[in-house]
C-alpha positions in Angstrom: 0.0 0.0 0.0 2.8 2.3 0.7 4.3 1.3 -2.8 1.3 2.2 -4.1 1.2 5.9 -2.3 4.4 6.1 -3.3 4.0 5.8 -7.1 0.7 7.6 -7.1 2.7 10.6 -5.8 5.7 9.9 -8.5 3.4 9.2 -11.5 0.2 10.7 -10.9 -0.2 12.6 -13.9 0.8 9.9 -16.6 -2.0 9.0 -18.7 -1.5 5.0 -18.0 -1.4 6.0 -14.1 -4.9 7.9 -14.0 -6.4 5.5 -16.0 -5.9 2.7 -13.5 -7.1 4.4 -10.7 -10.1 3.6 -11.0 -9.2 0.0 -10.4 -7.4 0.9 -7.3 -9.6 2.6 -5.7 -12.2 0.3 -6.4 -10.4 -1.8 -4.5 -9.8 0.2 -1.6 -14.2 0.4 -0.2 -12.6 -3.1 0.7 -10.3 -2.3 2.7 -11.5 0.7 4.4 -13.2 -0.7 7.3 -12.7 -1.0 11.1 -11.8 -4.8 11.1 -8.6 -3.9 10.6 -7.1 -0.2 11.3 -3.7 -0.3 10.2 -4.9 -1.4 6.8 -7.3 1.4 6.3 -4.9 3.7 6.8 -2.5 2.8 4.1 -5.6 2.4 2.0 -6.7 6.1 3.1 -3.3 7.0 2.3 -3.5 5.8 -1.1 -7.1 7.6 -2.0 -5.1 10.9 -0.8 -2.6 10.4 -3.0 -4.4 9.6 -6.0 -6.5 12.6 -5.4 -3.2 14.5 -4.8 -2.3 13.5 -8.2 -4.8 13.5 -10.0 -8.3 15.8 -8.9 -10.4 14.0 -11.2 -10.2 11.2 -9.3 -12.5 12.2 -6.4 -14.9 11.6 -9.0 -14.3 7.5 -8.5 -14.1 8.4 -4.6 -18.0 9.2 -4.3 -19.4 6.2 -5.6 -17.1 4.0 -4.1 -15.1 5.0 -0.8 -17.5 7.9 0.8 -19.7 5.9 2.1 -17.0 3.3 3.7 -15.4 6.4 5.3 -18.8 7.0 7.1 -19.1 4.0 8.6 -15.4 4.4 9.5 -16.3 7.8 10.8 -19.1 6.1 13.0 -16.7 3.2 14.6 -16.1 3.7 17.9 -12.1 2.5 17.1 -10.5 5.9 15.8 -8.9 7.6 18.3 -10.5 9.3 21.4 -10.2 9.7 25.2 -12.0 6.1 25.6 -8.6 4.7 24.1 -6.8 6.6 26.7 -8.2 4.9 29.4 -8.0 1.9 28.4 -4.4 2.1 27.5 -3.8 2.9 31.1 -5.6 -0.7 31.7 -3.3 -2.9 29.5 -0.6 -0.5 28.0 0.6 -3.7 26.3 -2.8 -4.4 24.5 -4.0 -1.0 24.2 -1.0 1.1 22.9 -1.7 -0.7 19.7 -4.8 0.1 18.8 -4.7 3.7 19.8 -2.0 4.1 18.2 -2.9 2.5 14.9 -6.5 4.2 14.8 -4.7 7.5 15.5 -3.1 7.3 12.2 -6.7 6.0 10.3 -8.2 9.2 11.9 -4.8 11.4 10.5 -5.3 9.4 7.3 -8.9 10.0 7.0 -8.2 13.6 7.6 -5.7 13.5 5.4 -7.8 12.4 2.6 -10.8 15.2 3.3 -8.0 17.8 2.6 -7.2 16.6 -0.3 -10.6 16.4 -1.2 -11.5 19.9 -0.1 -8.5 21.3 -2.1 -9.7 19.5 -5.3 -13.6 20.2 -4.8 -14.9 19.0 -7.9 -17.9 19.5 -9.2 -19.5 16.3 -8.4 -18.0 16.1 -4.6 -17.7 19.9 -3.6 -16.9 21.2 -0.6 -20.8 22.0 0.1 -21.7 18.7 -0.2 -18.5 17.1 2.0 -19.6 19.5 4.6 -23.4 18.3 4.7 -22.8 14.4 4.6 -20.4 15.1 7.6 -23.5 17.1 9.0 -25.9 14.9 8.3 -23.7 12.2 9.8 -23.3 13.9 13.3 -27.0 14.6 13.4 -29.0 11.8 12.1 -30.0 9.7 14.7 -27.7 10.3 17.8 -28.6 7.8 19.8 -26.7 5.3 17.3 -23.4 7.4 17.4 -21.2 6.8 20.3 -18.8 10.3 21.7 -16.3 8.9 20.1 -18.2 9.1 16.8 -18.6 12.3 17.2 -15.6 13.5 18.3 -14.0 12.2 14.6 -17.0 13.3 12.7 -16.2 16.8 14.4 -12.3 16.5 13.6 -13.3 15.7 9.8 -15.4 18.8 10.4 -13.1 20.9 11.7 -10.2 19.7 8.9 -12.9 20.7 5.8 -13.6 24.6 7.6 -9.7 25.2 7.7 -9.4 24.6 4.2 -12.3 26.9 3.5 
């Protein structure tokens, strides 16, 4: 995955590069997921890269990745206080996992600036902004703080930007 960051960044703007893309990051709304947070990281880092390189591709993000960053966004796993206190529990066990979902939630953050900063036509900023709305108010009962807390960070990235 970093390979892939890696040559996404290098040749980006090739034509043979943008045009597989789309098979990447069709590949990456199975990857992006809470089972495994170390892993949807590097495939966060990836989507930022290819929308780095080429803005056009946020296009393929929308249909594909968006909604698996939600349900990312809702997980109770990225980083938050709750990890804190547990990691004072176990420090062996629970350094891990804060640690690793402290970099999906940089990641993920990551990837909505770069998203921001391209704001094409068919994901603006507008629309980022309202789905991350919409997240943090429909139906609170289902969202835990920590939910909230990284709906609020993704929040908080797209206003700097704008």
């Amino acid at each position: 995955m970093t390979t892939l960051s890696s040559l996404a960044k290098a040749f980006g703007k090739h034509p043979a590069a943008v045009e597989q893309f789309q098979l990447v990051i069709s590949e990456l709304g199975g990857i992006v997921n809470d089972q495994d947070l170390h892993l949807a990281h590097l495939g966060l880092k990836v989507a930022a890269s290819i929308v780095h390189a080429d803005a056009n591709a946020a296009n393929l993000l929308k249909d594909s990745l968006i909604g698996k960053i939600h349900d990312l966004l809702k997980s109770s796993f990225l980083q938050g206080p709750s990890r804190l206190l547990l990691m004072l529990c176990n420090p062996s066990h629970y350094l891990t996992i804060f640690f690793v979902s402290g970099m999906a939630l940089e990641s993920l953050l990551a990837l909505y600036k770069e998203l921001a900063t391209a704001n094409v036509k068919s994901l603006p900023v507008d629309g980022l902004l309202s789905s991350l709305i919409t997240l943090g108010t429909a139906d609170n009962s289902a969202l835990s703080k920590q939910s909230f807390s990284s709906v609020s960070s993704s929040l908080t990235c797209q206003q700097k930007w704008f």
